[in-house]
KEKE-3310 file (N, C-alpha, C; in steps of 0.2 Angstrom, whole numbers, plus 5000, padded with zeros to 4 digits):
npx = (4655:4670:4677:4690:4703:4696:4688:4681:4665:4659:4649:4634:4635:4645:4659:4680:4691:4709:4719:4726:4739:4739:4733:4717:4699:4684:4667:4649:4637:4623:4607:4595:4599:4610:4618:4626:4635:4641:4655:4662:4667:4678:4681:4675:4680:4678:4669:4658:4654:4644:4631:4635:4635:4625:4615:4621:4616:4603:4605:4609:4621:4631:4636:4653:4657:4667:4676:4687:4696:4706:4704:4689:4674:4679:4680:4688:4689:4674:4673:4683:4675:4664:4671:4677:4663:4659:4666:4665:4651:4655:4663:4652:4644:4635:4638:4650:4667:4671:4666:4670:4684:4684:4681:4689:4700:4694:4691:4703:4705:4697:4698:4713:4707:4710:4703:4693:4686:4682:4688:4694:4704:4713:4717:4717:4703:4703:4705:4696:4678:4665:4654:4653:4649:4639:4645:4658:4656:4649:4661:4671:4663:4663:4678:4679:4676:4683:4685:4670:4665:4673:4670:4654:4657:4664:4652:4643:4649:4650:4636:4633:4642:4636:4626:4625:4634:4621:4611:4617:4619:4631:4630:4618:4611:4612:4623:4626:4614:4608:4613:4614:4620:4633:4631:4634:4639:4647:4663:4661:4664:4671:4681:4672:4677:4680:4678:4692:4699:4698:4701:4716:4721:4718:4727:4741:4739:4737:4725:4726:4733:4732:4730:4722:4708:4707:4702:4693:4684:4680:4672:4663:4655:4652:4652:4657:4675:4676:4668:4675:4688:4685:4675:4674:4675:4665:4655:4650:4636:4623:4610:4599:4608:4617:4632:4634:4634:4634:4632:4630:4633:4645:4643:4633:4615:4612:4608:4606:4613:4614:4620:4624:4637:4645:4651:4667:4670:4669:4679:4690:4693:4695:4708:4717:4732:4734:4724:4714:4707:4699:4695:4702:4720:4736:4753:4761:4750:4742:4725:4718:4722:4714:4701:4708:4720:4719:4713:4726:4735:4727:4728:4741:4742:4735:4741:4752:4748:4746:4734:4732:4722:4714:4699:4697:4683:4681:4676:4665:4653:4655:4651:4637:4635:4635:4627:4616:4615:4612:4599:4595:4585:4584:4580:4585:4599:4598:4597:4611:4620:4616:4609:4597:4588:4578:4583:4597:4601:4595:4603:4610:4603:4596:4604:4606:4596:4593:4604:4597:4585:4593:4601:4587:4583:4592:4593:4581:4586:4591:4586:4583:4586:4602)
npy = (5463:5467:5458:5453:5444:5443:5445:5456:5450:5449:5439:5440:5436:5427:5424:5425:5414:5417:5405:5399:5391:5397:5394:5396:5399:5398:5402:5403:5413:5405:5413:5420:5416:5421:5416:5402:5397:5389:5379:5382:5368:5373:5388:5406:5404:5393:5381:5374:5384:5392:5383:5378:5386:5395:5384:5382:5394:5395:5384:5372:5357:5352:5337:5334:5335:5319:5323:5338:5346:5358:5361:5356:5359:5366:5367:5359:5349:5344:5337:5327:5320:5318:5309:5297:5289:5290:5279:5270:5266:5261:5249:5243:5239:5249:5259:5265:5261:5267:5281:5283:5286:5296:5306:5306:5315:5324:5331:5335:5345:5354:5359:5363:5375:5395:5405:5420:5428:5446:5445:5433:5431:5423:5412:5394:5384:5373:5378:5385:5391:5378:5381:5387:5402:5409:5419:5415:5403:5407:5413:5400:5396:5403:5403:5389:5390:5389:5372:5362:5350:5345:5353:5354:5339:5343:5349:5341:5334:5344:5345:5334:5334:5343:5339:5327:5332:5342:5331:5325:5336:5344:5355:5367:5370:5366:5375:5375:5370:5381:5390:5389:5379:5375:5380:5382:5377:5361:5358:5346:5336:5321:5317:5312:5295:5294:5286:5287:5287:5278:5266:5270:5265:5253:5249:5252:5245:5227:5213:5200:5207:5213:5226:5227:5220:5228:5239:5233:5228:5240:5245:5236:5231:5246:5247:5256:5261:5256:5244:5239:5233:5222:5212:5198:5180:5173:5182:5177:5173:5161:5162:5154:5147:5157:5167:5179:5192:5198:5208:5218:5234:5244:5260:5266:5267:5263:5253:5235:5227:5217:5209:5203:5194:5200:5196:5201:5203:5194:5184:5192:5188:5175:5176:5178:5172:5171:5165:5172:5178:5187:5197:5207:5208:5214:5215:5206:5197:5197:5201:5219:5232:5240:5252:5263:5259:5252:5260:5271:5262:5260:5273:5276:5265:5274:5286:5279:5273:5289:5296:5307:5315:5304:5295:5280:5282:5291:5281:5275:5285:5284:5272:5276:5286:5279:5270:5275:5282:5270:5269:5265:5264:5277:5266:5256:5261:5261:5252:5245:5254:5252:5263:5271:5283:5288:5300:5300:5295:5299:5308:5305:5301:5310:5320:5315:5312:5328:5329:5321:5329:5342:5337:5335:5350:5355:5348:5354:5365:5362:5363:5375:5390:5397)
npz = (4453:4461:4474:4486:4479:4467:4452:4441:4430:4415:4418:4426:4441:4443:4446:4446:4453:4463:4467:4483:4475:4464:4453:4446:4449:4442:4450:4453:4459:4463:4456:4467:4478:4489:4497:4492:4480:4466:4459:4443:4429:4419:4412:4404:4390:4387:4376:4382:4390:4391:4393:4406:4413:4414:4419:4434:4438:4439:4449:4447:4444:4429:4423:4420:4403:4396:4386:4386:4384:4375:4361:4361:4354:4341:4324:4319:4329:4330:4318:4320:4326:4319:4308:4315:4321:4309:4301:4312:4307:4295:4298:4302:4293:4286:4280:4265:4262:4253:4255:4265:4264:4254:4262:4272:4268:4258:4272:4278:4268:4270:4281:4283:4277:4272:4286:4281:4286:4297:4310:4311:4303:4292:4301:4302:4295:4307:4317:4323:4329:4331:4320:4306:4301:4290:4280:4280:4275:4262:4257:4255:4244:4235:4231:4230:4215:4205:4204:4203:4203:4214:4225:4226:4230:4245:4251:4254:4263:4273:4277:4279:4293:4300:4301:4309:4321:4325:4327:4340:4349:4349:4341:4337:4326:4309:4299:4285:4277:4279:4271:4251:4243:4232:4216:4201:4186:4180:4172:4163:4169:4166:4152:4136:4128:4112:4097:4090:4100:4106:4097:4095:4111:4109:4098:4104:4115:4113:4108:4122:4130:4149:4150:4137:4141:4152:4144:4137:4146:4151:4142:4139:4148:4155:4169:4182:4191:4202:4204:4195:4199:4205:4199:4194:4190:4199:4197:4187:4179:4169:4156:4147:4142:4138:4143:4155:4167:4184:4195:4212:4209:4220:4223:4234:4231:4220:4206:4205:4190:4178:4166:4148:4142:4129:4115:4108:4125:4130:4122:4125:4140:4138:4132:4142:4150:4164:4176:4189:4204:4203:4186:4182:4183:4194:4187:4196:4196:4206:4213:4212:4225:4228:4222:4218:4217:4205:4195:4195:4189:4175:4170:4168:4156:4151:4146:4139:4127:4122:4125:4138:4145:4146:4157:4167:4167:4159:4147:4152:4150:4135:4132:4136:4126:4115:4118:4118:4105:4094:4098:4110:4125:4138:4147:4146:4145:4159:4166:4162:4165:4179:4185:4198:4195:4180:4175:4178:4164:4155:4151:4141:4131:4129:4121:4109:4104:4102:4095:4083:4080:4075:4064:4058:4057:4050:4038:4032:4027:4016:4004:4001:3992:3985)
capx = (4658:4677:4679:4697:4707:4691:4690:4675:4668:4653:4641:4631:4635:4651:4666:4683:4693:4716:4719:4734:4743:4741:4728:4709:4692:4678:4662:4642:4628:4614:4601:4590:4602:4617:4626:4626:4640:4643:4660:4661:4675:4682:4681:4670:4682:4677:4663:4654:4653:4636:4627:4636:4636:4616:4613:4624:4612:4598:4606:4611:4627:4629:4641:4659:4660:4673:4684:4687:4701:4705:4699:4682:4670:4682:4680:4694:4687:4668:4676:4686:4672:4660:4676:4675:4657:4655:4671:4661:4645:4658:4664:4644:4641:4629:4641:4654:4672:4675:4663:4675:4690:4684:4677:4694:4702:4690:4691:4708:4705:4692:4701:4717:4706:4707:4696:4692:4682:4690:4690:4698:4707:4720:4718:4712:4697:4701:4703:4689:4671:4662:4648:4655:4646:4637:4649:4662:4652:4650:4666:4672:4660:4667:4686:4679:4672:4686:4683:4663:4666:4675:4665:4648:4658:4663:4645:4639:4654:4648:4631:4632:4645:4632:4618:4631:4635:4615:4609:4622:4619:4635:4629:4610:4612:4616:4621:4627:4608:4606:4617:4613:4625:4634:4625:4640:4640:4654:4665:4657:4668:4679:4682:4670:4681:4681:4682:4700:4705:4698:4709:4725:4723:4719:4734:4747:4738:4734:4723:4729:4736:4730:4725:4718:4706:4703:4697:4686:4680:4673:4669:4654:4650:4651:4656:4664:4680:4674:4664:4679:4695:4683:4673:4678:4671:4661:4651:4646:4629:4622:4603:4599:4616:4622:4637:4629:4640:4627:4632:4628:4637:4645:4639:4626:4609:4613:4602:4609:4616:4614:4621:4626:4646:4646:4657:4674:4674:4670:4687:4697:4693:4699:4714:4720:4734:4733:4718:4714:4699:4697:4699:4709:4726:4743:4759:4762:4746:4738:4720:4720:4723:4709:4697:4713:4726:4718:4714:4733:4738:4727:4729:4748:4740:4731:4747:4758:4745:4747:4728:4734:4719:4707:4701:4691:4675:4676:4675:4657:4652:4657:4648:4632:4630:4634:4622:4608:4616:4610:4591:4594:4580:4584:4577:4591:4605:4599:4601:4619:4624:4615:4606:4592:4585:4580:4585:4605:4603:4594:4606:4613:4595:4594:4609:4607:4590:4596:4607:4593:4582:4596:4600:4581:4581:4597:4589:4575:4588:4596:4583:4584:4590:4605)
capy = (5466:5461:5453:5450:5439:5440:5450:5458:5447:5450:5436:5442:5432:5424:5428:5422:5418:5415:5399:5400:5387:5401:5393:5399:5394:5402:5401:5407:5412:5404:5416:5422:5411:5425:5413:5397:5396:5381:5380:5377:5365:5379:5397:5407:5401:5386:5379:5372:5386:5393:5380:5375:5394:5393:5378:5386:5400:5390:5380:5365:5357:5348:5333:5337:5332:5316:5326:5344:5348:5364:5361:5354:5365:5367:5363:5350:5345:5341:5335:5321:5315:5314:5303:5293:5290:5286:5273:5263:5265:5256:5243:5239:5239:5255:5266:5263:5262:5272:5288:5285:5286:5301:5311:5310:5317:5331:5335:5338:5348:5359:5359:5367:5382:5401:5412:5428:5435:5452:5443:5427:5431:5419:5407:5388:5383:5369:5379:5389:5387:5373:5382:5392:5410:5413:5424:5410:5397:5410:5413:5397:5394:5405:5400:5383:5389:5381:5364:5361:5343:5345:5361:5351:5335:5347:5353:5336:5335:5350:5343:5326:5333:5347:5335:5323:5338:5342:5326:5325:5343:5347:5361:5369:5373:5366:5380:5370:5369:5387:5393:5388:5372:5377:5380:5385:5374:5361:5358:5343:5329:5316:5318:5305:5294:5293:5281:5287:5286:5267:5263:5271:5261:5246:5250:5251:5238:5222:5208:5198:5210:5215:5232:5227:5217:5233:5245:5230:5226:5246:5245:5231:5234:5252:5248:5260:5258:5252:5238:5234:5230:5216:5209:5191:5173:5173:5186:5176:5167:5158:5163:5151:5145:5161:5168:5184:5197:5199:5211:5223:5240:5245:5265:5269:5268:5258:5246:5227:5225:5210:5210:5199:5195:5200:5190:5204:5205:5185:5185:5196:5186:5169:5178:5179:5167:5169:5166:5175:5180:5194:5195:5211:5206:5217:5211:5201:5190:5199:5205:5227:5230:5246:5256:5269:5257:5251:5270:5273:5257:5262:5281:5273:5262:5277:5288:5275:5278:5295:5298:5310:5317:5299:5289:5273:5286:5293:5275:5274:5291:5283:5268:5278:5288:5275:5264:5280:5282:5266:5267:5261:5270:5278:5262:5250:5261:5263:5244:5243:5255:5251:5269:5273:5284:5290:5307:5300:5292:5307:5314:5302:5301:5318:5324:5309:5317:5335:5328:5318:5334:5347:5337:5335:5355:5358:5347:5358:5372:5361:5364:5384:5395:5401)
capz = (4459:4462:4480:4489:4472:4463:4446:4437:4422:4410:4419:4433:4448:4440:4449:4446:4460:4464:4472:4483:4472:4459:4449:4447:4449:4442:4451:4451:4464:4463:4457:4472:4484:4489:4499:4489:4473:4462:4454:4438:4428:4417:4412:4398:4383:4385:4372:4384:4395:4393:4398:4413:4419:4415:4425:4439:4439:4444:4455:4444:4443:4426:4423:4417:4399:4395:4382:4390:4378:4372:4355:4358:4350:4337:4320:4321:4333:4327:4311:4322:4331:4312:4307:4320:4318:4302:4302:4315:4302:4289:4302:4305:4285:4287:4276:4262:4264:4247:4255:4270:4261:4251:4266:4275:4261:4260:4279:4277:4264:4273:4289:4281:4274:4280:4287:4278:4291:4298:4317:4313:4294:4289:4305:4297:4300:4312:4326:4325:4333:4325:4317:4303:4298:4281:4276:4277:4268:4254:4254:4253:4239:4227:4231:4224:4209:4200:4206:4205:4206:4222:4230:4230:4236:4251:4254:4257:4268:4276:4278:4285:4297:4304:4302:4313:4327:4327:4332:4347:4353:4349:4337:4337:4319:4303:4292:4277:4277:4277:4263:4247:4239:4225:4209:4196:4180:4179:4165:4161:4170:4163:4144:4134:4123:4105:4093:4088:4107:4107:4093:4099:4115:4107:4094:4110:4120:4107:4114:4126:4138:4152:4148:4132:4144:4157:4142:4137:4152:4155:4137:4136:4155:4157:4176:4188:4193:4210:4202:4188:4203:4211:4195:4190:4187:4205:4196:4180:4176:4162:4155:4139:4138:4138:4149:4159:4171:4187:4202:4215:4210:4226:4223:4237:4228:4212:4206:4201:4185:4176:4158:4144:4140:4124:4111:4112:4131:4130:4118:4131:4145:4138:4130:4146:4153:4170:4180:4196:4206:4199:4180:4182:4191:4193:4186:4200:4197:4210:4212:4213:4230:4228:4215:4219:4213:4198:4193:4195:4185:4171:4169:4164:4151:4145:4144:4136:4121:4121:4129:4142:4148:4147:4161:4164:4169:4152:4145:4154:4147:4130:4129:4136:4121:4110:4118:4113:4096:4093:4099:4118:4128:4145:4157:4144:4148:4165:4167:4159:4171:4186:4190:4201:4190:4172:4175:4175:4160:4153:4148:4135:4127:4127:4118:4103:4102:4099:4088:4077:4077:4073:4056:4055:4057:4044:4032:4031:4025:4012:3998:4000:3983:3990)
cpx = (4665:4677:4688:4698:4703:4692:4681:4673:4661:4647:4637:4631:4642:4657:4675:4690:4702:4715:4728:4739:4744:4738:4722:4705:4688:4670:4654:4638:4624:4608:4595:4592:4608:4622:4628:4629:4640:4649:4660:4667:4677:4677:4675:4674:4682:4670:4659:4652:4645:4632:4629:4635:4628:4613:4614:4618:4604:4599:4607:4618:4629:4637:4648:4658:4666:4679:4682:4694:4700:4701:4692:4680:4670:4679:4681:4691:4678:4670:4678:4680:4665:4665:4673:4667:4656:4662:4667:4655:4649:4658:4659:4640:4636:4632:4649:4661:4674:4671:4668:4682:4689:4685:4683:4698:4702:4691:4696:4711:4703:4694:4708:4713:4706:4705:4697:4689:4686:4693:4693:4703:4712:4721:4713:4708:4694:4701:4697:4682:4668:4657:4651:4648:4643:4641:4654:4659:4652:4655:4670:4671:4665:4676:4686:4677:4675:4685:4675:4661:4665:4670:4657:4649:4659:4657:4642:4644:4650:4638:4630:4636:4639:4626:4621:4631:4626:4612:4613:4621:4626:4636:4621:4609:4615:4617:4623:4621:4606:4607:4615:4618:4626:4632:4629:4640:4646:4655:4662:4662:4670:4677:4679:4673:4677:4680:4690:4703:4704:4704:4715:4725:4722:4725:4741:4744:4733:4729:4729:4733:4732:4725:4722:4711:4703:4697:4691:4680:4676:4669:4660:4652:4648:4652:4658:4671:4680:4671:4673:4684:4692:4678:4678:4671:4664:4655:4647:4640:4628:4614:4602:4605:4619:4626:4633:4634:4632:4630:4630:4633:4638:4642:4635:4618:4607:4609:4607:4609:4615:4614:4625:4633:4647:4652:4665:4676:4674:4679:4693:4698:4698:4705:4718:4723:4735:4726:4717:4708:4695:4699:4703:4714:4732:4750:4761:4755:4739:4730:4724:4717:4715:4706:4706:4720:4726:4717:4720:4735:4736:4728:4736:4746:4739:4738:4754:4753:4744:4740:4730:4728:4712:4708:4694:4682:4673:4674:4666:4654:4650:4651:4639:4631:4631:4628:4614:4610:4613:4605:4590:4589:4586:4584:4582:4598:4605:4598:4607:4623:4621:4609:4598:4586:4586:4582:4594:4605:4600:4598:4610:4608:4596:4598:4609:4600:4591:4599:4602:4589:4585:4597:4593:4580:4585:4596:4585:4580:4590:4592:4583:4591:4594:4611)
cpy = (5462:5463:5451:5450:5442:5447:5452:5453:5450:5447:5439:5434:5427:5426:5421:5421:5414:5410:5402:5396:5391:5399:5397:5394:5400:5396:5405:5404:5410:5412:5416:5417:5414:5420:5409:5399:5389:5384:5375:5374:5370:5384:5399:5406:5397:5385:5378:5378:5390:5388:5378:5382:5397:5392:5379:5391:5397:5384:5373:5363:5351:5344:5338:5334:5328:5320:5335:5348:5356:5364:5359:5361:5368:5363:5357:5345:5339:5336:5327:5318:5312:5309:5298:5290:5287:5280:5268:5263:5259:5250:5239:5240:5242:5259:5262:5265:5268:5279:5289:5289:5293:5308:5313:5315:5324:5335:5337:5344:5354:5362:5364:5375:5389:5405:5417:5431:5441:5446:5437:5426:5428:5414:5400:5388:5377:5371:5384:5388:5384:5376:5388:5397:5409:5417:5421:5406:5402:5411:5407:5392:5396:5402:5393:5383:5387:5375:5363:5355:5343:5350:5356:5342:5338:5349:5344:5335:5336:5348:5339:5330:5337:5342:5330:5328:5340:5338:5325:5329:5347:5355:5362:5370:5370:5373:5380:5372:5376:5392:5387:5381:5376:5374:5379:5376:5369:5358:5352:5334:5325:5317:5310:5302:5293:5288:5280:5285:5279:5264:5264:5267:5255:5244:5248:5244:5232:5217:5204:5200:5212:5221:5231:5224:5224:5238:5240:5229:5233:5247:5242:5230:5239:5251:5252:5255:5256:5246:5235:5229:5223:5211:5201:5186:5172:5178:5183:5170:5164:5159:5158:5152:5150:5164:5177:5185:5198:5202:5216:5229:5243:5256:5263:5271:5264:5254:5240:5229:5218:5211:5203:5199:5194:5197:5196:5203:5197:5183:5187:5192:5180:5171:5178:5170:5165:5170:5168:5173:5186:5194:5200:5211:5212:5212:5205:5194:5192:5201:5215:5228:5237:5247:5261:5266:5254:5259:5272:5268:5259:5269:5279:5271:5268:5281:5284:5275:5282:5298:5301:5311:5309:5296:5284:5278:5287:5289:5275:5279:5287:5279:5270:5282:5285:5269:5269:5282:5277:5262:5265:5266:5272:5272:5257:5256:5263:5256:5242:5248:5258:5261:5269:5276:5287:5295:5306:5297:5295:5309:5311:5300:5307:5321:5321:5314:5324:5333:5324:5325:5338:5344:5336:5344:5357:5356:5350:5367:5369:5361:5372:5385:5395:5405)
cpz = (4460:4472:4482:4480:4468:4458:4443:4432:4421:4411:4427:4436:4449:4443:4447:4451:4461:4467:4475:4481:4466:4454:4450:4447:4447:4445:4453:4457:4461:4464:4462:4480:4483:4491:4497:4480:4473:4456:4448:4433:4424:4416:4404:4392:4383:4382:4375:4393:4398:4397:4403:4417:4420:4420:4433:4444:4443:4447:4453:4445:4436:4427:4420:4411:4398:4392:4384:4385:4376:4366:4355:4358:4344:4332:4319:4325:4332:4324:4313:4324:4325:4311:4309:4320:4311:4298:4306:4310:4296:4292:4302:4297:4283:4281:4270:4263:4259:4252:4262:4269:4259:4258:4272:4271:4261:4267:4279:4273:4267:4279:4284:4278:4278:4280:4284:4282:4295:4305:4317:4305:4295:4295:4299:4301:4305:4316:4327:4326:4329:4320:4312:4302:4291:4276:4274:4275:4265:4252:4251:4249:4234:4227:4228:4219:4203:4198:4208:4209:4214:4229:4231:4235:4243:4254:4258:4261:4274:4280:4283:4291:4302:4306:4310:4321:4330:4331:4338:4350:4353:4346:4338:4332:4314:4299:4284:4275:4275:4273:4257:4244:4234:4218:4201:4194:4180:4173:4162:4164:4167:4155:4139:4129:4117:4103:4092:4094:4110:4103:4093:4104:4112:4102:4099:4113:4115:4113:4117:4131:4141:4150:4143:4137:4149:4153:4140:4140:4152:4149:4136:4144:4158:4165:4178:4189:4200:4211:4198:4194:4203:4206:4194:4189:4193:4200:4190:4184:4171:4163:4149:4136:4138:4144:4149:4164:4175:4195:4204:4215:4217:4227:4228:4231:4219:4213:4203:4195:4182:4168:4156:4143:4133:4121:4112:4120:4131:4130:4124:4137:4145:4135:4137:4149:4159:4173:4187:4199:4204:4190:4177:4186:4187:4188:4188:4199:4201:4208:4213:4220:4233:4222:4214:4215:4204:4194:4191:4189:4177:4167:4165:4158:4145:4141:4137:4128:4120:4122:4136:4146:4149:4155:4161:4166:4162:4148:4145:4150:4139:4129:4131:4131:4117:4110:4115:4107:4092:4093:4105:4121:4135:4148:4153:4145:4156:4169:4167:4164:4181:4189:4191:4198:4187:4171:4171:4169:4154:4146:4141:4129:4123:4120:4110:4102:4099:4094:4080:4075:4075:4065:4055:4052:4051:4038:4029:4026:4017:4003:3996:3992:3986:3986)
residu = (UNK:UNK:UNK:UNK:UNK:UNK:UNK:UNK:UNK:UNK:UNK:UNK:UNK:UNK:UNK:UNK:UNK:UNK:UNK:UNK:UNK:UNK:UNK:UNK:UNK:UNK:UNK:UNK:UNK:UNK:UNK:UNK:UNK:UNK:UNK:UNK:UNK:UNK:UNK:UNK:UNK:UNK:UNK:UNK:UNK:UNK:UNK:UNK:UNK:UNK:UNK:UNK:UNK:UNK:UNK:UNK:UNK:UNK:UNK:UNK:UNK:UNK:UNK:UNK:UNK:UNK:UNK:UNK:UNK:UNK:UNK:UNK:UNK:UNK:UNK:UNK:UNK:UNK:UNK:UNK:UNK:UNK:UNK:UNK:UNK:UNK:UNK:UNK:UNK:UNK:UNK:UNK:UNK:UNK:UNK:UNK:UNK:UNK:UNK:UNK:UNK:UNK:UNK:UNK:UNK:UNK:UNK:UNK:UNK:UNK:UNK:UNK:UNK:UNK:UNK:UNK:UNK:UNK:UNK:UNK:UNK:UNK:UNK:UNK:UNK:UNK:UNK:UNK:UNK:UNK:UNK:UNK:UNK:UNK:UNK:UNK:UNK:UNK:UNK:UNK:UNK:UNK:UNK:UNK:UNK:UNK:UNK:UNK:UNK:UNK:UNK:UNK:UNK:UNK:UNK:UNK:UNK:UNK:UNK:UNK:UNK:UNK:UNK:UNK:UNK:UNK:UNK:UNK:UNK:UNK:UNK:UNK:UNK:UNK:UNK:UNK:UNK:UNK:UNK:UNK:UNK:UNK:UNK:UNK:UNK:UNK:UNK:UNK:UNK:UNK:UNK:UNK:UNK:UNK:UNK:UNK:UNK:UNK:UNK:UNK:UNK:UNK:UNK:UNK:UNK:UNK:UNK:UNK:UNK:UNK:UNK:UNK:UNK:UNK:UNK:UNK:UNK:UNK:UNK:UNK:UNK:UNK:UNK:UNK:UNK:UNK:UNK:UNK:UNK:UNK:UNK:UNK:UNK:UNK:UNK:UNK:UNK:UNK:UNK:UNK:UNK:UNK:UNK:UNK:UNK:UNK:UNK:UNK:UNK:UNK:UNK:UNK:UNK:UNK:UNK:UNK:UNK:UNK:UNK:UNK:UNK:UNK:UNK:UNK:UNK:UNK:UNK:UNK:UNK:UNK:UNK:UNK:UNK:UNK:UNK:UNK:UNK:UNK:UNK:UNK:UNK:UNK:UNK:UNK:UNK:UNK:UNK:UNK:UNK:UNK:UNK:UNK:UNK:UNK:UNK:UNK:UNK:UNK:UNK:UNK:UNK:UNK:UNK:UNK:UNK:UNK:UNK:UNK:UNK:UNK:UNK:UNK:UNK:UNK:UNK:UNK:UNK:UNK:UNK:UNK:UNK:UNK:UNK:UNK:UNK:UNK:UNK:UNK:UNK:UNK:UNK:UNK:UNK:UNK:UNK:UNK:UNK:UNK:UNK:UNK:UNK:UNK:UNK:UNK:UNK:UNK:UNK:UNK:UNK:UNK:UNK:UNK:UNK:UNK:UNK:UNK:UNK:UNK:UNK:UNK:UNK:UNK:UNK:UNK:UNK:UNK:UNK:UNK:UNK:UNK)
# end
């Protein structure tokens, strides 16, 4: 019922009322108490208007939330306050800086994207209510089915962030959770080098340079490039005289490392004139100031021997089938490269496998009449 100022709305007992300065106030009877209103701090486009209009209703009057902003409730807005969150988990050594790094990345990534739904099409999805629909998670499944990589990094994005808003009460619902994760096949990540694209880079870069020393290095340790920036002399041991390479891969979930320096990366190491803290330094002398700067530095290297598409990932790749060409089980290449478990290293068993029984299987043809 509209009163004097007061205007009709949609909640029963809810009235919205002129001030004479020209502003409004909305405020709610107390259910089974006509005379008794509680005004409440904003109106029903505000996110947090339910339950304060609830509360109202049986004669509560809930705190004001600190951030009262137009956007809370907003994606953007969720999205900042997981940020924020899981930066102080880096500060407090609960979370890595690399999954930081990546997951802003991403959030701007995801935030720029725009709704296909008819009611909010073509707006992004930072201003809109934090709990996407089903229809938009499917849809902005398939628009990453180019990029698989990237599509189920977003998902776990997607994940933590609602997992992040669930336990706060910011959200009642993960729905990450309730749509599927994208399933779609990918192309098969980083391109596994060759022999021929070893010896072209070693052709352009001879020993004693640097780069000869980087492919070495991801050569006879299979490393990440998140382990190779920060590797050095701090990292060596001796087992029966022998010099031994022994760290914590920074990856979440890796198992220690601890391997032999075999005679080439030996070789490459003391080819080098300068000595650092690290045993790969910049031009200047320097350690690599990131995994991101090293990354860029050799992508160069690889270019400049006309390996256009190689990078130090597909290096690791490389020396994982080479090390199952050569009879290494599963739990020895899941040593050399640090993994949790036998399943990732599976898959470089597996394929040497296929390939011993396929000439077992073609042999069997090569006595046919034909």
């Amino acid at each position: 019922m509209t009163q004097g100022g007061n205007m009709r709305v949609d909640f029963p007992g809810l009235t919205e009322e002129r001030l004479p300065s020209g502003n409004k106030r909305w405020r709610v009877r107390v259910e089974g108490a006509r005379a008794r209103k509680i005004t409440l701090p904003f109106g029903p486009e505000h996110p947090d208007f339910d339950s304060h209009y609830r509360a109202a209703r049986a004669g509560e009057r809930l705190s004001v939330p600190q951030d009262t902003g137009p956007d809370r409730g907003t994606l953007g807005w969720l999205a900042t306050a997981y940020l924020k969150h899981l930066g102080a988990m880096v500060e407090a050594k609960d979370a890595s800086s690399l999954t930081l790094k990546e997951r802003v990345s991403l959030t701007t990534f995801l935030l720029g994207q725009q709704s296909e739904q008819p009611k909010s099409r073509g707006k992004e999805y930072r201003g809109l209510p934090a709990v996407m629909p089903a229809a938009e998670l499917h849809a902005l499944k398939d628009r990453m089915a180019a990029t698989p990589g990237k599509a189920r990094n977003v998902w776990k994005l997607l994940i933590a962030l609602y997992d992040f808003g669930v336990d706060r009460g910011y959200c009642s619902i993960n729905p990450a959770r309730a749509v599927p994760r994208p399933t779609y096949r990918s192309a098969g990540g980083a391109t596994p080098w060759t022999v021929e694209d070893l010896d072209a880079y070693r052709e352009r870069h001879p020993p004693g340079t640097m780069a000869h020393l980087a492919l070495t290095l991801f050569m006879f340790t299979a490393c990440r490039i998140g382990d190779a920036y920060r590797l050095g002399r701090q990292h060596e041991t001796r087992h029966a005289g022998q010099l031994w390479l022994d760290w914590q891969p920074a990856k979440k979930g890796s198992r220690r490392v601890t391997i032999p320096v075999l005679a080439p990366l030996g070789r490459a190491i003391r080819a080098q004139t300068i000595v650092g803290p690290t045993y790969l330094l910049t031009e200047a002398g320097k350690p690599f100031a990131s995994p991101e700067a090293l990354r860029n530095w050799f992508k160069k290297r690889c270019r400049e021997a006309g390996l256009e598409d190689r990078s130090s990932h597909g290096i690791r790749k490389a020396a994982g089938h080479i090390l199952a060409l050569n009879g290494a089980t599963q739990y020895e290449i899941m040593s050399v490269h640090g993994h949790a478990n036998a399943s990732t290293s599976q898959v470089y068993t597996e394929s040497v496998e296929r390939m011993r029984l396929g000439e077992m299987a073609a042999s069997r043809l090569a006595a046919m009449d034909w």
